[in-house]
C-alpha positions in Angstrom: 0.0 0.0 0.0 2.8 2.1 0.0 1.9 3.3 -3.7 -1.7 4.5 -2.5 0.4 6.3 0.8 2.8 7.8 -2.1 0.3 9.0 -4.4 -1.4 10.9 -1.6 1.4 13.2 -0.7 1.3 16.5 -3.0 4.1 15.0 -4.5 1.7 12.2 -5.9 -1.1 14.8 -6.3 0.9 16.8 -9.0 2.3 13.6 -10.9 -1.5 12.5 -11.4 -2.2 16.4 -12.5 0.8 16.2 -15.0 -0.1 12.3 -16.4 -3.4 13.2 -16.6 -2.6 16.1 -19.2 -0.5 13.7 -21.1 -3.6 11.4 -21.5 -5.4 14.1 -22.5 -2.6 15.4 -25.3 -2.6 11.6 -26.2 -5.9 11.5 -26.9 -6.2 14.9 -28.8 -3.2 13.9 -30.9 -4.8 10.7 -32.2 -8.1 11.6 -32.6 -11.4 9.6 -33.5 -13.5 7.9 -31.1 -10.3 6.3 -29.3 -8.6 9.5 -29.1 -11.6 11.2 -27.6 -12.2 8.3 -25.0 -9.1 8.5 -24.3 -8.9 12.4 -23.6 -12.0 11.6 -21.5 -10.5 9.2 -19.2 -7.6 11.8 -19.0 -9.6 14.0 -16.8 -10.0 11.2 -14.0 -6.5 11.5 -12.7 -5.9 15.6 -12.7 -9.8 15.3 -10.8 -8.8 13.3 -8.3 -5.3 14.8 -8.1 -6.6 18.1 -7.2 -9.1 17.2 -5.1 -7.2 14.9 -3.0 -9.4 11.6 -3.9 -8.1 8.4 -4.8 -10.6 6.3 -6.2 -8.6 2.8 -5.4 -9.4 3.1 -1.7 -12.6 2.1 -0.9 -11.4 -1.1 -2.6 -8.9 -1.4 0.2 -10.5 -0.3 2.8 -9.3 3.0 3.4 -11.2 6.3 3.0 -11.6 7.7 0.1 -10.1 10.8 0.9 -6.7 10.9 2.3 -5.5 13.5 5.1 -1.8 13.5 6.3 -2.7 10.4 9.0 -3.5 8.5 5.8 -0.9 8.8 4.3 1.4 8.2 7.3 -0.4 4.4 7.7 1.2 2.0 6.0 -1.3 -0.9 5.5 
């Protein structure tokens, strides 16, 4: 769970922001129906990157919202 602890800290929060905007280039650059999908689904990481969610979780039993003393557990 270390990668769900790691991709809570602002560090984490801006790399999702940044891959997310890549995705969404991707997408634009190659175009169609794939490429739009794909630009679509590009707007789920920046999302959750800026408003501190992480959509994983709930599937792991931890809140879906993450404060400093998530991050700091280390299930």
């Amino acid at each position: 769970m270390k990668f769900l602890s790691f991709m809570s800290t602002p560090i984490g929060r801006v790399l999702r922001v940044v891959m997310g905007a890549v995705i969404i280039w991707a997408g634009l650059a190659i175009g169609g129906a794939g490429g739009t999908a794909l630009a679509l689904f590009g707007f789920l990481p920046p999302i959750t990157g800026i408003l501190g969610l992480c959509p994983i979780n709930p599937l792991v039993g931890r809140p879906i919202r993450c404060d400093a003393a998530c991050r700091m557990q280390t299930k």
